[in-house]
Chimera marker file (.cmm) of the C-alpha trace (Angstrom):
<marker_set name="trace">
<marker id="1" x="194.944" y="86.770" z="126.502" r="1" g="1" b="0" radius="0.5"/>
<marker id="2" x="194.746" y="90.118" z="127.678" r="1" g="1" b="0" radius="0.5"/>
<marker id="3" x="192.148" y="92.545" z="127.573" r="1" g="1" b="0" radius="0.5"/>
<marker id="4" x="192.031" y="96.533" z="127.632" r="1" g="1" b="0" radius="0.5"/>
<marker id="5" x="188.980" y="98.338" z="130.030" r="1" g="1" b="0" radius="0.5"/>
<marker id="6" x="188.724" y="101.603" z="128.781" r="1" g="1" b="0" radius="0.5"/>
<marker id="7" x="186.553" y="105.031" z="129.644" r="1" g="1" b="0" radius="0.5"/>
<marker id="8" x="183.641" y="104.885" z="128.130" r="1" g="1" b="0" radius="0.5"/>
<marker id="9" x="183.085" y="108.622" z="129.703" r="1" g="1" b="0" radius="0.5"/>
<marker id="10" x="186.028" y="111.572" z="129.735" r="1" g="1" b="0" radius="0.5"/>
<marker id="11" x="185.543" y="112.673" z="133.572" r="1" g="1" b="0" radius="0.5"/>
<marker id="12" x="187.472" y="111.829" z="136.126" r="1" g="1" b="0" radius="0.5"/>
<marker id="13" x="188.934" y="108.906" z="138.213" r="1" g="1" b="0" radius="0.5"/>
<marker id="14" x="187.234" y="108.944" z="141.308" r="1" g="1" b="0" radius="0.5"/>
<marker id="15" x="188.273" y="105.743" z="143.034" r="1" g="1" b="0" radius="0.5"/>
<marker id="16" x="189.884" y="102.787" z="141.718" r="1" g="1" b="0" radius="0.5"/>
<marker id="17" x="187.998" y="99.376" z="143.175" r="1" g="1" b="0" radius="0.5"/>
<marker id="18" x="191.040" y="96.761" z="142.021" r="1" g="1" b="0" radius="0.5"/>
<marker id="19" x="194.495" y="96.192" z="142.409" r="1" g="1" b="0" radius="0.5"/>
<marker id="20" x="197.471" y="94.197" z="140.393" r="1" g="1" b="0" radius="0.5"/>
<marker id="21" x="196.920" y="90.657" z="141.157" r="1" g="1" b="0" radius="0.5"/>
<marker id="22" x="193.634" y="90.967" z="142.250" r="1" g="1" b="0" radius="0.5"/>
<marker id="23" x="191.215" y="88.234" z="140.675" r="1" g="1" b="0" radius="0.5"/>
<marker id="24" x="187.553" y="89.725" z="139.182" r="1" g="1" b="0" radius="0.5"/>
<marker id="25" x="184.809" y="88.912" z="137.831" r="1" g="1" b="0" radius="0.5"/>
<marker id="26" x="182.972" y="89.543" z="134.616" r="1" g="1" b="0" radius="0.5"/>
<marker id="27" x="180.528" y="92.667" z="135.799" r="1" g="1" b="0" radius="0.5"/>
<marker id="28" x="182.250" y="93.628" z="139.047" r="1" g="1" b="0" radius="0.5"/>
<marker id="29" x="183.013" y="97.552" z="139.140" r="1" g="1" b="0" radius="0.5"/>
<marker id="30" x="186.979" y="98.403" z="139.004" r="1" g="1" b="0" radius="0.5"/>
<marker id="31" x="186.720" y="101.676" z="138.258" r="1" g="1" b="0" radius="0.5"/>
<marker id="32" x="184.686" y="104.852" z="139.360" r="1" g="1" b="0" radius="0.5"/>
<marker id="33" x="185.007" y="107.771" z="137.163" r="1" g="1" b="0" radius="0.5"/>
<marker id="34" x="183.121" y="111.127" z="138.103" r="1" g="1" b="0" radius="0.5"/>
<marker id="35" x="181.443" y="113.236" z="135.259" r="1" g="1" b="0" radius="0.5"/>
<marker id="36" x="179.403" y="115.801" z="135.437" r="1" g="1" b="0" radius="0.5"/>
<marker id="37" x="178.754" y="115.438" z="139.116" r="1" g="1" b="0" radius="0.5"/>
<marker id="38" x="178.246" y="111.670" z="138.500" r="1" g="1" b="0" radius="0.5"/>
<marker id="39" x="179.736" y="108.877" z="139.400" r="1" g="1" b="0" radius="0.5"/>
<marker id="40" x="180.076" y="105.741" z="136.558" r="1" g="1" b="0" radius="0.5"/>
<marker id="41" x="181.108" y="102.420" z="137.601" r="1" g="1" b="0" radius="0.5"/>
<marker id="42" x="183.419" y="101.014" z="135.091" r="1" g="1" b="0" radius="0.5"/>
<marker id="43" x="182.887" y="96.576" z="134.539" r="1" g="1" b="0" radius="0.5"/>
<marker id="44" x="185.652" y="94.100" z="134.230" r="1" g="1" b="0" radius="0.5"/>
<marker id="45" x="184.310" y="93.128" z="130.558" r="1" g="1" b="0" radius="0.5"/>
<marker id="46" x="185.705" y="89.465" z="131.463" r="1" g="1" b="0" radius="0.5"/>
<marker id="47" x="186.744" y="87.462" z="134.322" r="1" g="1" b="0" radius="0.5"/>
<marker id="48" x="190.572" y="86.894" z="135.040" r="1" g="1" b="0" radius="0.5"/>
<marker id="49" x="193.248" y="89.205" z="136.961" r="1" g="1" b="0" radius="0.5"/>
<marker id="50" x="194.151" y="92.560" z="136.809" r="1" g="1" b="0" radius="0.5"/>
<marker id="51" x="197.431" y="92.723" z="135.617" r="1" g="1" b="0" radius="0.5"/>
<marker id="52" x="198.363" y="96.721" z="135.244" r="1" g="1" b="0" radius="0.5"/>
<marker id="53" x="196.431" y="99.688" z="136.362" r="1" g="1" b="0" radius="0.5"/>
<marker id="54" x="197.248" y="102.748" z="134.116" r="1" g="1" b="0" radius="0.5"/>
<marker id="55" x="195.556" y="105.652" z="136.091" r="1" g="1" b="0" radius="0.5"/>
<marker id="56" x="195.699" y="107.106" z="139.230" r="1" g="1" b="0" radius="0.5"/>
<marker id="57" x="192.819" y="108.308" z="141.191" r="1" g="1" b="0" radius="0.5"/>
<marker id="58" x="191.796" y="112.035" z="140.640" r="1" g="1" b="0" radius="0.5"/>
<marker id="59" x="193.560" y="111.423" z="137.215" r="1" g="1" b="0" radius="0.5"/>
<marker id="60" x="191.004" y="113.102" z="134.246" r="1" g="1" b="0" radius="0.5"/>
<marker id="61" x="190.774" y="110.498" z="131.504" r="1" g="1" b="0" radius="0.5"/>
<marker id="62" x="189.124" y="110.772" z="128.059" r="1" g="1" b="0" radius="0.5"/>
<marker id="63" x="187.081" y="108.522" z="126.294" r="1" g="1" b="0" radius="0.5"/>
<marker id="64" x="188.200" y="105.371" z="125.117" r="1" g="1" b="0" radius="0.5"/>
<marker id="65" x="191.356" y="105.443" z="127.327" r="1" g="1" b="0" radius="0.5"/>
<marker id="66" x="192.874" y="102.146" z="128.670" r="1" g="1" b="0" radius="0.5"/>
<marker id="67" x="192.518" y="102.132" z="132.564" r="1" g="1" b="0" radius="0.5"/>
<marker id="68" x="193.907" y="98.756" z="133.364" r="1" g="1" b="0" radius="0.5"/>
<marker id="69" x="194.364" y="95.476" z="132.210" r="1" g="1" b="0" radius="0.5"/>
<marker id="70" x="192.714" y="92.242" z="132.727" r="1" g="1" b="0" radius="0.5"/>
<marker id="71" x="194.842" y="88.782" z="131.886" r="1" g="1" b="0" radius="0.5"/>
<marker id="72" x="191.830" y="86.294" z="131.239" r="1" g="1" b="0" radius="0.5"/>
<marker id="73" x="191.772" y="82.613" z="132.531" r="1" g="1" b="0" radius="0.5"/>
<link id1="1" id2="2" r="1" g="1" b="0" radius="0.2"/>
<link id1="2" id2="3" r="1" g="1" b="0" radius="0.2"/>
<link id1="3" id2="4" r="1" g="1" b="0" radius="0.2"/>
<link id1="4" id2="5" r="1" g="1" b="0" radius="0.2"/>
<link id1="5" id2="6" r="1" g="1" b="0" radius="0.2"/>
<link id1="6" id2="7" r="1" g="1" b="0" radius="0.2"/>
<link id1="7" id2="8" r="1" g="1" b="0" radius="0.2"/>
<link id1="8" id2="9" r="1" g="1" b="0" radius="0.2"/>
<link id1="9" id2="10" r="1" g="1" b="0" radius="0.2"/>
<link id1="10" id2="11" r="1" g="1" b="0" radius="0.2"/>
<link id1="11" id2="12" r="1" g="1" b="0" radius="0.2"/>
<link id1="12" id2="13" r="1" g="1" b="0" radius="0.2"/>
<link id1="13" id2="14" r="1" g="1" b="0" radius="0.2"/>
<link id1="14" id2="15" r="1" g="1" b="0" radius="0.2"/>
<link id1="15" id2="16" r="1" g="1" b="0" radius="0.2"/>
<link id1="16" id2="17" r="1" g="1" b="0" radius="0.2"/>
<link id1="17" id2="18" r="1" g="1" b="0" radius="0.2"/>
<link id1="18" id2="19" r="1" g="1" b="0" radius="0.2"/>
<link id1="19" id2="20" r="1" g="1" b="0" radius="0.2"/>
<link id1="20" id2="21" r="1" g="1" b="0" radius="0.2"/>
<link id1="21" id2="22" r="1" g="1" b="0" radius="0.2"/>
<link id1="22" id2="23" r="1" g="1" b="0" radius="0.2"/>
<link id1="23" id2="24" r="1" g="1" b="0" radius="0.2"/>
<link id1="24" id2="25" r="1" g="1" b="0" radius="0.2"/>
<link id1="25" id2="26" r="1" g="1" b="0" radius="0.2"/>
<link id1="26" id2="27" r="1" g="1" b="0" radius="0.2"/>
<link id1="27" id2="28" r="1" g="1" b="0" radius="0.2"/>
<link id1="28" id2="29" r="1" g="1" b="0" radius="0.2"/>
<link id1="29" id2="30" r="1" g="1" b="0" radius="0.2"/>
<link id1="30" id2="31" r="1" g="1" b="0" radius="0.2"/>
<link id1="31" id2="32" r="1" g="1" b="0" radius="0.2"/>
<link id1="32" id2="33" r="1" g="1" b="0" radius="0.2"/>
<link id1="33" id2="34" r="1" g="1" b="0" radius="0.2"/>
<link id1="34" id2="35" r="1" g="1" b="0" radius="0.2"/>
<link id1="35" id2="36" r="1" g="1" b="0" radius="0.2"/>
<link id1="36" id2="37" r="1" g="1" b="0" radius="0.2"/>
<link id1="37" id2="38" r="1" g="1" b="0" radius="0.2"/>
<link id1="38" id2="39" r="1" g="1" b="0" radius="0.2"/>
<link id1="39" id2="40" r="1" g="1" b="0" radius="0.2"/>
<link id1="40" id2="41" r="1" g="1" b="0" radius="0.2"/>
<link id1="41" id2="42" r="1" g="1" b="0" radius="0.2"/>
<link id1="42" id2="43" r="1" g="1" b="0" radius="0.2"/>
<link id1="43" id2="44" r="1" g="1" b="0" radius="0.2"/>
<link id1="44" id2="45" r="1" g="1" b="0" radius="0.2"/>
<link id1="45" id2="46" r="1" g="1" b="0" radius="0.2"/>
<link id1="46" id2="47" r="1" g="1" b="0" radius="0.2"/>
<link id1="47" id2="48" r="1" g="1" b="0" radius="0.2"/>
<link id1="48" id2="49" r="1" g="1" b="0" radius="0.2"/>
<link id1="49" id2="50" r="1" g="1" b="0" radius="0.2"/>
<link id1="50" id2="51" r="1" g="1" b="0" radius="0.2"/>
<link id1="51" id2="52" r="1" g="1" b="0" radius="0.2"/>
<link id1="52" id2="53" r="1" g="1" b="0" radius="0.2"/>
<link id1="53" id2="54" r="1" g="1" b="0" radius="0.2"/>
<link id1="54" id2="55" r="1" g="1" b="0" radius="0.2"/>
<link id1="55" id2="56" r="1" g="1" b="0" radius="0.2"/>
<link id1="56" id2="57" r="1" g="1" b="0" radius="0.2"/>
<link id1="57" id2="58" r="1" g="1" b="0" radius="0.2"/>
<link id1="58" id2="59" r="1" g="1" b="0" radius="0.2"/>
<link id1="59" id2="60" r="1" g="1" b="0" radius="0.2"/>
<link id1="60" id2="61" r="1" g="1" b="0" radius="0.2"/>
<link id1="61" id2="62" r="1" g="1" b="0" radius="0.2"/>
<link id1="62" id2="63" r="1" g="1" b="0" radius="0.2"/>
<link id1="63" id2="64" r="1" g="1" b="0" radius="0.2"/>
<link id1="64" id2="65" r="1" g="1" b="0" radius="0.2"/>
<link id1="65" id2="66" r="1" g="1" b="0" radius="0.2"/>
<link id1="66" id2="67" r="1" g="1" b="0" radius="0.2"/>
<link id1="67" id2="68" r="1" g="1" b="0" radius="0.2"/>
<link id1="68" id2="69" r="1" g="1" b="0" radius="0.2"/>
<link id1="69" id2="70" r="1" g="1" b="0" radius="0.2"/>
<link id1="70" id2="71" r="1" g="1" b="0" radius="0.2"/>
<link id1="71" id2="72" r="1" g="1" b="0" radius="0.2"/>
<link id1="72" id2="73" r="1" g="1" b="0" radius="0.2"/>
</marker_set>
């Protein structure tokens, strides 16, 4: 099974923590995004690997956009 992380802020992608292949953990930060002069750490929702990143850093993203993909198990 596969599972979406998505913005939960529009702002912008200020450093991405994970890579394709990487194995993480439920509640480790894969994602910074900037907004408003802050930055937002983004949690793997589940533990597994991260299969596709879909942003690139200093990419603006909006709410509720996918920013990569985690394959469970």
């Amino acid at each position: 099974m596969a599972t979406d992380v998505n913005a939960h802020i529009t702002g912008t992608v200020w450093k991405i923590e994970t890579a394709v292949g990487q194995a993480v953990h439920e509640g480790d930060t894969v994602v910074i995004l900037e907004s408003m002069k802050m930055e937002m750490p983004i949690e793997a929702p589940c533990s597994g690997t991260v299969s596709e990143v879909r942003i690139k850093e200093g990419q603006s993203v909006t709410e509720g956009q996918p920013l990569l993909v985690i394959a469970e198990g």
